[in-house]
FIDO-437493 format. One line per field, with one value per residue (C-alpha): residue number from 1; chain; x, y, z. Coordinates in nm, 2 decimals, always signed. Each point is the difference from the previous one (the first is absolute). Layout:
BEGIN
k	NUM, ...
c	A, ...
x	X, ...
y	Y, ...
z	Z, ...
***
This chain:
BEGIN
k	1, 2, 3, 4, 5, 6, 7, 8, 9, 10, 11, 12, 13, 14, 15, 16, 17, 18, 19, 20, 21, 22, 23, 24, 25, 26, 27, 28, 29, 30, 31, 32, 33, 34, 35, 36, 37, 38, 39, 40, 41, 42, 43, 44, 45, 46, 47, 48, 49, 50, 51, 52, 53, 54, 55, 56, 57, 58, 59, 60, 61, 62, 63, 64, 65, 66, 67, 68, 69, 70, 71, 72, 73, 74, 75, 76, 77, 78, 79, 80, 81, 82, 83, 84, 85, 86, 87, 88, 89, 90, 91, 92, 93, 94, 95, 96, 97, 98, 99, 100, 101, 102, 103, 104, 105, 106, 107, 108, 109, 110, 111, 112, 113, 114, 115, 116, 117, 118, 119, 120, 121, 122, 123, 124, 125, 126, 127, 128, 129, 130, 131, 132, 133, 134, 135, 136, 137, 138, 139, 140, 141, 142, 143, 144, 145, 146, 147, 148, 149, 150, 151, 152, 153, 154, 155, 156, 157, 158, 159, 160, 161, 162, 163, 164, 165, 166, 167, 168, 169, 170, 171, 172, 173, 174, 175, 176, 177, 178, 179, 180, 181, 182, 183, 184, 185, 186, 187, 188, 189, 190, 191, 192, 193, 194, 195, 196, 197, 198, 199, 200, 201, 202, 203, 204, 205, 206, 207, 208, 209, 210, 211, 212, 213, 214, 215, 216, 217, 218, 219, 220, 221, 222, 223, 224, 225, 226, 227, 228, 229, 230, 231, 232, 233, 234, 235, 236, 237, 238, 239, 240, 241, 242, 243, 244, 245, 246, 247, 248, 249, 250, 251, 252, 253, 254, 255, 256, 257, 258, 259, 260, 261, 262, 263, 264, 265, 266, 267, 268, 269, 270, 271, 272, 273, 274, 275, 276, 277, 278, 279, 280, 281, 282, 283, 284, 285, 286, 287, 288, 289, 290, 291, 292, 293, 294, 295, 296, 297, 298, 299, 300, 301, 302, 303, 304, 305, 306, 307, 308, 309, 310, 311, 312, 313, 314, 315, 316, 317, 318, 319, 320, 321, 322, 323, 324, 325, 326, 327, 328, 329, 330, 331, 332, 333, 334, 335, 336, 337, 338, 339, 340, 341, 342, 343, 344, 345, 346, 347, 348, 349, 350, 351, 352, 353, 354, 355, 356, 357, 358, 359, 360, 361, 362, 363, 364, 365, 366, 367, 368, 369, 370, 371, 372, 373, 374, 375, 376, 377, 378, 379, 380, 381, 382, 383, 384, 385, 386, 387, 388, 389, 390, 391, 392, 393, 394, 395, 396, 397, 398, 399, 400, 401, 402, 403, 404, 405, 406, 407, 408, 409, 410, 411, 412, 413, 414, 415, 416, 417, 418, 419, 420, 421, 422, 423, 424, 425, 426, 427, 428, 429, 430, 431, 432, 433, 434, 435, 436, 437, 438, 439, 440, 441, 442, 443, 444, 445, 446, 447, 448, 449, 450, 451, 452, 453
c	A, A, A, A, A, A, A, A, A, A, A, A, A, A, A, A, A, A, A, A, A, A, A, A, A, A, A, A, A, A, A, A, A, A, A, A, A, A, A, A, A, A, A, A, A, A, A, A, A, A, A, A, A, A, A, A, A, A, A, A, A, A, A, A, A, A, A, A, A, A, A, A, A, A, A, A, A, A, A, A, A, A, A, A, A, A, A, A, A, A, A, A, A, A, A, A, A, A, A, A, A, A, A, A, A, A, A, A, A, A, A, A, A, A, A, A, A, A, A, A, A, A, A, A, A, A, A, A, A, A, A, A, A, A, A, A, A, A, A, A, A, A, A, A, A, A, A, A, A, A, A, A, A, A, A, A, A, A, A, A, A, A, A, A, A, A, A, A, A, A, A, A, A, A, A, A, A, A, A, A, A, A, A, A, A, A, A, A, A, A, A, A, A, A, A, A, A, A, A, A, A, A, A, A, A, A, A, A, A, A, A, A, A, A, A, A, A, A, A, A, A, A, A, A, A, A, A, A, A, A, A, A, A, A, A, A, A, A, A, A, A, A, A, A, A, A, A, A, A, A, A, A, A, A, A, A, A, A, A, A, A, A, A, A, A, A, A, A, A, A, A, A, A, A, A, A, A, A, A, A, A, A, A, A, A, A, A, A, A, A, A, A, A, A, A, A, A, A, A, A, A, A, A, A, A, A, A, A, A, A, A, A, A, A, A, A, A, A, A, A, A, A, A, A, A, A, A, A, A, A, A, A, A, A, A, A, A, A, A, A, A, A, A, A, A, A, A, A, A, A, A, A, A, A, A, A, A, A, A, A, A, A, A, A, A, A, A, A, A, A, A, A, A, A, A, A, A, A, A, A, A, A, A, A, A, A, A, A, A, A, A, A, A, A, A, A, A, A, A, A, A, A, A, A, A, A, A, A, A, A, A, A, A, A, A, A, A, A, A, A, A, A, A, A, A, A, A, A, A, A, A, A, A, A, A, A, A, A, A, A, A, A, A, A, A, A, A, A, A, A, A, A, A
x	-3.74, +0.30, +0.21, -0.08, -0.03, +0.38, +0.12, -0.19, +0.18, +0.32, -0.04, -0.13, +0.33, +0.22, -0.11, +0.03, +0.38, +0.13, -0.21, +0.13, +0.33, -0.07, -0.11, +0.31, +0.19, -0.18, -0.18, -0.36, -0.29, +0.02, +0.34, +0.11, +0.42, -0.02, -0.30, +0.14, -0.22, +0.20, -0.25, +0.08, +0.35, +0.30, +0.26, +0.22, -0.29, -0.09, +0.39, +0.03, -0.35, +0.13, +0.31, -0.16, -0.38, -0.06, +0.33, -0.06, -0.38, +0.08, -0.24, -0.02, -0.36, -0.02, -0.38, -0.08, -0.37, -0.17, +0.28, +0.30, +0.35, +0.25, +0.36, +0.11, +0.29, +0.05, +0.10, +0.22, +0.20, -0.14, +0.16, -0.14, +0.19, -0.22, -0.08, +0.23, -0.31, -0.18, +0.03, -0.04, -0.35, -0.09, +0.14, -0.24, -0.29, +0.00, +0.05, -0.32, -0.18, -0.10, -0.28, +0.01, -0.32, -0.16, -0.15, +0.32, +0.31, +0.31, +0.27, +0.35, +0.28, +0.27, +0.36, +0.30, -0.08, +0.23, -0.10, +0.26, -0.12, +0.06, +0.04, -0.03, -0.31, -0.13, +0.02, -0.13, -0.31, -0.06, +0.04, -0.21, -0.29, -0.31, -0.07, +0.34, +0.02, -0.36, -0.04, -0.21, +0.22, -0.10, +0.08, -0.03, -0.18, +0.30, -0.02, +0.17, +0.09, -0.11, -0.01, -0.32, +0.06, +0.01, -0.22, -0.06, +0.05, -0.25, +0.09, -0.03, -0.13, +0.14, +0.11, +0.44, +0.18, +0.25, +0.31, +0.20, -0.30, -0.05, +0.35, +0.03, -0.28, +0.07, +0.35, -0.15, -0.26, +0.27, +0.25, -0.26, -0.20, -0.31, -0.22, -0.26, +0.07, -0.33, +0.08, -0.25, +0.01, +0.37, -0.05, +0.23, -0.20, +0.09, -0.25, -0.08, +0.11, -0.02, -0.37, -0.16, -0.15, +0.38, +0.11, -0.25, +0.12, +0.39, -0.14, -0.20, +0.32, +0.25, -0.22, -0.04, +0.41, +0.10, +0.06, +0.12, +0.37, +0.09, +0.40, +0.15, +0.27, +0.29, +0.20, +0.03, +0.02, -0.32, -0.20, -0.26, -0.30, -0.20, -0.36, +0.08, +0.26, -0.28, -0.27, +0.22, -0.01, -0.39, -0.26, -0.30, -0.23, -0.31, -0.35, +0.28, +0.27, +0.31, +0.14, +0.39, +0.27, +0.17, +0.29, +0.08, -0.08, +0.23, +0.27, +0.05, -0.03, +0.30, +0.20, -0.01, +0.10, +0.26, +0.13, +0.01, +0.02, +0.39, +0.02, +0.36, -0.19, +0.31, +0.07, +0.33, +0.18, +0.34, +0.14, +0.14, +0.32, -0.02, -0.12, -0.24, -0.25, -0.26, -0.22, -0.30, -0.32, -0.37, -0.06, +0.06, -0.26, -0.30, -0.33, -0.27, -0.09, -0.32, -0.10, +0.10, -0.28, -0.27, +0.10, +0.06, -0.34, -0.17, +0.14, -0.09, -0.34, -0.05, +0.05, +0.20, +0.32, +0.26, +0.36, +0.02, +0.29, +0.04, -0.14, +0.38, +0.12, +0.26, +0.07, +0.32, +0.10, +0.07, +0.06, +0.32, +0.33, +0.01, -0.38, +0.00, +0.07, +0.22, -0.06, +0.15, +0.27, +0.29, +0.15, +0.34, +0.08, +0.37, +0.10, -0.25, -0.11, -0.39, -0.08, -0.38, -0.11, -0.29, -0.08, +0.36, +0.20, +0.21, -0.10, +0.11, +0.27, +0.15, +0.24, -0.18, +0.05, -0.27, -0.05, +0.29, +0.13, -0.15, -0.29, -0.23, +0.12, +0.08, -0.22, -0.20, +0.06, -0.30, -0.25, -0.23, -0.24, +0.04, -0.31, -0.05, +0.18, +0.04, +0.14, +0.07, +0.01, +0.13, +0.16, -0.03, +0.20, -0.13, -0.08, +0.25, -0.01, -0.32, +0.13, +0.08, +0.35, +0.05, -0.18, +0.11, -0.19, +0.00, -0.11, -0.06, -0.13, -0.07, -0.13, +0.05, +0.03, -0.18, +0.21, +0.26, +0.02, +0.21, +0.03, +0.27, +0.24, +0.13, +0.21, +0.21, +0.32, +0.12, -0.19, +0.13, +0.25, +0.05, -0.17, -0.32, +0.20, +0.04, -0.16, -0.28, -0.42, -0.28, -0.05, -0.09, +0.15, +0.19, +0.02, +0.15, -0.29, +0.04, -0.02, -0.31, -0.14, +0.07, -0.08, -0.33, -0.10, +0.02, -0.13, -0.35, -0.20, +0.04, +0.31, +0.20, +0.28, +0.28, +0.25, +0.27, +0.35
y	+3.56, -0.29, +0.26, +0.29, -0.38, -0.05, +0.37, -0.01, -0.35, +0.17, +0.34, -0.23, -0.21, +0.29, +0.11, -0.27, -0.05, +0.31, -0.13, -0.36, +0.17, +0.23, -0.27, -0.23, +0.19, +0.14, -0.17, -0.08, +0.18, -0.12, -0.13, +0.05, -0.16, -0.01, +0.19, +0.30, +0.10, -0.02, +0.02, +0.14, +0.04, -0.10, -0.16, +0.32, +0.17, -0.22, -0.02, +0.41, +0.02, -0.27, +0.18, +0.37, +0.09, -0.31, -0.03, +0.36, -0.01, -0.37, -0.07, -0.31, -0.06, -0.26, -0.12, -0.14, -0.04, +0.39, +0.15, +0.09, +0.13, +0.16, +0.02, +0.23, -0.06, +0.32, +0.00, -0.31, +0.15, -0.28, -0.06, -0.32, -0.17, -0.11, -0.40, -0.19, -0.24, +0.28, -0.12, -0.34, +0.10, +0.16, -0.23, -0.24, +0.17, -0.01, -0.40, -0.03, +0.26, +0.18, +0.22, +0.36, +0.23, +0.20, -0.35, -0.19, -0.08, -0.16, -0.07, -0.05, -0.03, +0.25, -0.16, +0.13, +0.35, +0.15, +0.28, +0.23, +0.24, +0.12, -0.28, +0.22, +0.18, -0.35, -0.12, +0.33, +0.02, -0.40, +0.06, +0.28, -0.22, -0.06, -0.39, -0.04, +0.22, +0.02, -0.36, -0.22, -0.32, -0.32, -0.29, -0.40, -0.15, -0.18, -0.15, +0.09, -0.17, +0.08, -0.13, -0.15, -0.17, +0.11, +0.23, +0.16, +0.38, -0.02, +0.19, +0.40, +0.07, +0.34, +0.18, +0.01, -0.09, -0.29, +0.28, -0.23, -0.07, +0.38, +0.08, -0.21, +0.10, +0.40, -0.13, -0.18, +0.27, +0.28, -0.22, -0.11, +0.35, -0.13, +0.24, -0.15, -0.26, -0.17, -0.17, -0.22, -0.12, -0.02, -0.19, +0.24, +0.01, -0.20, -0.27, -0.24, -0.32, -0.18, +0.03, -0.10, -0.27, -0.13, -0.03, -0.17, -0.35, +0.11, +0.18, -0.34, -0.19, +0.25, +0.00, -0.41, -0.02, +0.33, -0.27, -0.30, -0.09, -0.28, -0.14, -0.21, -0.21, -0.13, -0.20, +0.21, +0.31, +0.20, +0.24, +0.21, +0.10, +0.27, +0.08, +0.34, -0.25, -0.25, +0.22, +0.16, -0.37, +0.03, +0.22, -0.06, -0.23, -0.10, -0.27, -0.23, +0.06, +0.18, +0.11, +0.02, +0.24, -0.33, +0.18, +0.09, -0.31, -0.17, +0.29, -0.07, -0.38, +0.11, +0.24, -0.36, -0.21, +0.25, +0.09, -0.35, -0.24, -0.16, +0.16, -0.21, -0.31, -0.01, -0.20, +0.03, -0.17, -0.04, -0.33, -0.28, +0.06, +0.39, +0.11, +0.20, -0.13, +0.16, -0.21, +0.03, -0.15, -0.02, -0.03, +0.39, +0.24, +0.13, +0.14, -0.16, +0.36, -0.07, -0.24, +0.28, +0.24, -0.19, -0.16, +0.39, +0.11, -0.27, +0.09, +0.39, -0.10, -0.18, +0.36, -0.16, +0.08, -0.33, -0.13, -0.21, -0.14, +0.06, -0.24, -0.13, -0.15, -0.17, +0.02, -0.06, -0.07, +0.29, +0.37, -0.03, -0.17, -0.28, +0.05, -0.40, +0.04, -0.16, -0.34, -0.12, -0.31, +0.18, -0.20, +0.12, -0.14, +0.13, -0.14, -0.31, +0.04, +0.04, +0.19, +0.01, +0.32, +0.01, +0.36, +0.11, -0.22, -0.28, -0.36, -0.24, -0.01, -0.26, -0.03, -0.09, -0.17, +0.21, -0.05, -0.02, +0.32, -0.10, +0.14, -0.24, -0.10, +0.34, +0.09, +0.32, +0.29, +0.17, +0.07, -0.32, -0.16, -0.35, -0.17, -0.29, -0.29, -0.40, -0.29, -0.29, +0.13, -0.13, +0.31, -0.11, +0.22, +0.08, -0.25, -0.15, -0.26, -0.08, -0.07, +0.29, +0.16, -0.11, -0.15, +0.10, -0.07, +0.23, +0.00, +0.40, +0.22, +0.36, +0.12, +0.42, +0.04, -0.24, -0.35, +0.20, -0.03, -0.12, -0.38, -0.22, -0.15, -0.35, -0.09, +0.31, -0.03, +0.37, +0.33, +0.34, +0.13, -0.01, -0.33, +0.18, +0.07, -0.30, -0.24, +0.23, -0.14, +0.09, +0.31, -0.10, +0.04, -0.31, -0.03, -0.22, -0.24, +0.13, +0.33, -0.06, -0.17, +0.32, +0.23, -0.16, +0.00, +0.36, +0.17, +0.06, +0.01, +0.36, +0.09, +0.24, -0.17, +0.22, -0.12, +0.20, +0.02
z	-7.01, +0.02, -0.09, +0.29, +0.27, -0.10, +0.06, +0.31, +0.12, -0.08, +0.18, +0.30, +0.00, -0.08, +0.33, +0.17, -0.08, +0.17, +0.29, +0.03, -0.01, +0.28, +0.24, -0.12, +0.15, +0.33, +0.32, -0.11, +0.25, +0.30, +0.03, +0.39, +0.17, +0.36, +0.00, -0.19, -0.31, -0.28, -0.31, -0.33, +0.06, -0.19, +0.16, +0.03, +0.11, +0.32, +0.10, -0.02, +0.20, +0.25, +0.04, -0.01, +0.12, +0.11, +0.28, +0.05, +0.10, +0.13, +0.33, +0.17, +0.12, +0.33, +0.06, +0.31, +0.11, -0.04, +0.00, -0.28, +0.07, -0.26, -0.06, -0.24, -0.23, +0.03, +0.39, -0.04, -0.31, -0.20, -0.34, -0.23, -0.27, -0.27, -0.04, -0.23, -0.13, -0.18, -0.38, +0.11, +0.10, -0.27, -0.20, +0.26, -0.12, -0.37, +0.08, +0.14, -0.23, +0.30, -0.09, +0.21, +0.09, +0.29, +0.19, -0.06, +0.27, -0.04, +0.27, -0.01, +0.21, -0.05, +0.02, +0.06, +0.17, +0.25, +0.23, +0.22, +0.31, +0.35, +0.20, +0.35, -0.15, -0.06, +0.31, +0.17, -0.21, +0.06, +0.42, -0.07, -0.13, +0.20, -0.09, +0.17, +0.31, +0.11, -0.08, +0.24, +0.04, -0.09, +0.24, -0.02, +0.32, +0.19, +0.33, +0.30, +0.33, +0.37, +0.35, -0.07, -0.31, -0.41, -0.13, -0.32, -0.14, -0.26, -0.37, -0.04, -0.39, -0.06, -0.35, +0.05, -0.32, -0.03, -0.05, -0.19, -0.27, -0.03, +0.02, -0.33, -0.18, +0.05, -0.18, -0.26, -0.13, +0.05, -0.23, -0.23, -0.02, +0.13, +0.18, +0.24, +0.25, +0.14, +0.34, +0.02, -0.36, +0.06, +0.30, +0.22, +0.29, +0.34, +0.07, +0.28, -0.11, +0.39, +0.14, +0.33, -0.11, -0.19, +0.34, +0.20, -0.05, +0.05, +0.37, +0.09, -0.02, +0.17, +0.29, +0.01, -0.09, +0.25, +0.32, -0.22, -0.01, -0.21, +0.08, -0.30, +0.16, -0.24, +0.17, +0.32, -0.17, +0.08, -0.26, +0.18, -0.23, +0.20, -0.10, -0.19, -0.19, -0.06, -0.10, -0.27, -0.12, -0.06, -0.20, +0.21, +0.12, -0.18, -0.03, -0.11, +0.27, +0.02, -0.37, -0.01, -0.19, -0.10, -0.15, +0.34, +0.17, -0.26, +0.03, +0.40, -0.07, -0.30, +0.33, +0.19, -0.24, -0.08, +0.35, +0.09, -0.28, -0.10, -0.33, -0.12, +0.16, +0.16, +0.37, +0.16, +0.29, +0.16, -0.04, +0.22, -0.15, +0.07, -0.39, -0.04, -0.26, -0.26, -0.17, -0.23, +0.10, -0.08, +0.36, +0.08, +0.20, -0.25, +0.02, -0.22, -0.09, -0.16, +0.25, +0.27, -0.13, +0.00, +0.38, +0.12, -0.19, +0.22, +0.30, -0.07, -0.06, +0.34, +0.19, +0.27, +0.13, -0.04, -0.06, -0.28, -0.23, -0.38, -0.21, -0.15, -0.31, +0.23, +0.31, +0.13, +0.36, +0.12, -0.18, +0.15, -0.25, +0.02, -0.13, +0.01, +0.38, +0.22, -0.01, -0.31, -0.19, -0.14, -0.29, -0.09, -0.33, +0.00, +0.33, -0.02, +0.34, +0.13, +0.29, +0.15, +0.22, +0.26, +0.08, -0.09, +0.14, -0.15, +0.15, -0.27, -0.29, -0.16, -0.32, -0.34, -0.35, -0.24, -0.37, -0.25, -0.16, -0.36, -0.16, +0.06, +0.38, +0.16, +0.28, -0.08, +0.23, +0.17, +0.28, +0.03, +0.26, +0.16, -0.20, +0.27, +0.19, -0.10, +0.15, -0.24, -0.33, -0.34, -0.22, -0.37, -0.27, -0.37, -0.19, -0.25, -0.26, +0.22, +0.38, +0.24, -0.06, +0.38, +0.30, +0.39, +0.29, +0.25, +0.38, +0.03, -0.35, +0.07, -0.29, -0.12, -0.37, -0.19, +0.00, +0.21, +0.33, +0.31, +0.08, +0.15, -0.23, +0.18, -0.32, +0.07, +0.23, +0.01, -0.01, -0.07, -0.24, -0.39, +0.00, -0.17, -0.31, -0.16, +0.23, +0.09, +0.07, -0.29, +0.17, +0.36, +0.29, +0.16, +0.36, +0.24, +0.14, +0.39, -0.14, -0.19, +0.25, +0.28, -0.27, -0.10, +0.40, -0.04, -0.31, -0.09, -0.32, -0.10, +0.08, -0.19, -0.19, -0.12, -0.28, -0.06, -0.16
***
């Protein structure tokens, strides 16, 4: 009995070899690439059918709703190239032990395929296609403007294919031998993507914005926002109020600063002595940009027509040079002479000892503002070896740039000159006392102080 159970065992597996063999070497049951059944076949096998029956009976099945249209390969002159990932699949399948048989399925993407045909007959059987010529289009709701106001065009739901999708998915499947394209699985089909309802809030604030005007002056300079401009700023209005696009709030804020803002922070003017001088300054034209959307946001919101100015992250005097204005002290450190301005015009100079040319003592070039006025004031230097490097007092101290500033200097016979190079101040600017006294009639706290070479 042991004896006929072992000859039985090795008839069984003497069968079996052959078997195991066989499906080594072929597609299990069930095996499909790109949707092409491709079970039981070597790899030689599936290229030659590719290539052969299966190119020349090739049809390309489009599915749309209850209806199906055809291509055939055969009217397009279509030729396909076998994939070059076929014994990678197989080679896929006896990885995962994949076990074929009438119930099973197995999908795989076919790399690598190339297809040639008739481009011209392409296209004529494609034109020739009824989900593209008797299509029923499909439209978003927009909203339109009339004599009586905004209305809106509400949204058409129709069955017209987005031509570009379906233009590259009738590539695809030709290159990669597939042979059904479902539109709506595909997601080829137009669809409404704007509804009534999407624009309800947008068409409440066009009609409240239609009659505003909002005028942003900088400086003189006049920028006109009209109420198709302003409601392009906003979504809608809603419970809460009117919801912005901030993005484009923030770009026109951006168009101001940028039309109008001094982007070398530079300020220029023509000198007493007939130069014409550039100078870097913090104290140049800019728009506080963030600052600027939230002020033009609020002013949107109120619904009301206005002129308004920019919210600024300085405003100079004018947008004109010299952006400090016209009313100015000159400082010219290389002829040592001052010269004050009131509304461009020169009404007092006078000669000037400033600080010594040494690192510690030269007076620092730059556009400054007169920090205040004092009568009667003691100037103390830096401390050394515990007492004041030097005590002056002074009848007139005009104060611009820290512990520089203008004062008379009564201990000083002559003004003007080379005297500044070795017998310079600290770094102010010595006067003569009748001059400091006219000059401190005349200036105000505020005023632009310009120190130059």
């Amino acid at each position: 009995m042991k004896k006929r159970l072992l000859i039985v065992a090795g008839m069984v597996c003497a069968l079996l070899l052959p078997l195991r063999a066989y499906a080594l070497d072929r597609f299990v049951m069930g095996t499909y690439g790109n949707g092409i059944p491709l079970s039981g076949m070597t790899v030689e096998e599936a290229k030659t059918y590719l290539e052969g029956k299966y190119s020349k009976d090739y049809v390309l099945y489009i599915k749309g709703g209850d209806k199906t249209e055809e291509i055939k390969g055969a009217e397009i002159g279509y030729q396909l190239s076998a994939p070059t990932n076929l014994p990678s699949l197989l080679q896929e399948e006896e990885k995962q032990g994949l076990k074929g048989g009438p119930e099973a399925r197995y999908d795989f993407s076919l790399d690598g395929s190339k297809a040639v045909y008739d481009e011209a007959k392409l296209k004529e059987k494609l034109a020739g296609l009824s989900f593209l010529k008797d299509a029923k289009k499909t439209r978003n709701a927009y909203i339109v403007k009339k004599e009586e106001g905004y209305s809106i065009v509400p949204e058409e739901e129709g069955n017209s294919l987005n031509e570009t999708k379906f233009y590259e998915n009738v590539y695809s499947a030709l290159q990669r031998g597939e042979n059904t394209i479902d539109l709506a699985q595909r997601g080829i089909y137009d669809t409404v993507t704007v509804r009534k309802s999407d624009l309800e809030p947008k068409l409440a604030a066009l009609n409240h914005l239609q009659s505003v005007q909002i005028v942003t002056n900088v400086l003189g300079n006049k920028e006109v926002l009209s109420g198709e401009q302003l409601a392009e700023m906003v979504r809608g209005i809603n419970a809460n109020g009117v919801e912005f696009d901030d993005a484009k709030v923030l770009a026109y804020a951006n168009y101001l600063e940028g039309k109008y803002g001094n982007p070398g922070n530079t300020v220029s003017f023509h000198s007493a002595s007939g130069k014409d001088i550039a100078m870097q300054s913090p104290y140049a034209l800019h728009i506080n940009v963030e600052a600027e959307k939230e002020a033009l946001k609020k002013a949107i919101s109120s619904f009301t027509s206005m002129e308004r100015e920019p919210v600024y992250r300085y405003r100079p005097a004018q947008y004109a040079q010299p952006q400090f204005g016209t009313t100015f002290l000159e400082v010219d450190l290389g002829l040592q002479h001052v010269y004050y301005y009131e509304g461009g015009n020169l009404v007092w100079e006078s000669p000037t000892v400033t600080g010594m040319l040494s690192d510690d003592r030269a007076t620092p070039a730059g556009v400054f503002f007169l920090n205040g006025k004092e009568t009667n004031r003691t100037l103390r230097g830096k401390i050394v070896n515990g007492k004041p490097e030097y005590e002056a007092h002074v009848d007139y101290w005009m104060p611009f740039n820290g512990n520089i500033g203008l004062h008379d200097a009564s201990w000083r016979g002559k003004f003007g000159g080379n005297i500044y190079v070795r017998g310079g101040s600290h770094g102010c600017i010595n006067l003569p006392k009748n001059k400091a006294r006219e000059l401190f009639q005349r200036i105000q706290k505020g005023c632009p102080v310009v120190v130059h070479p």
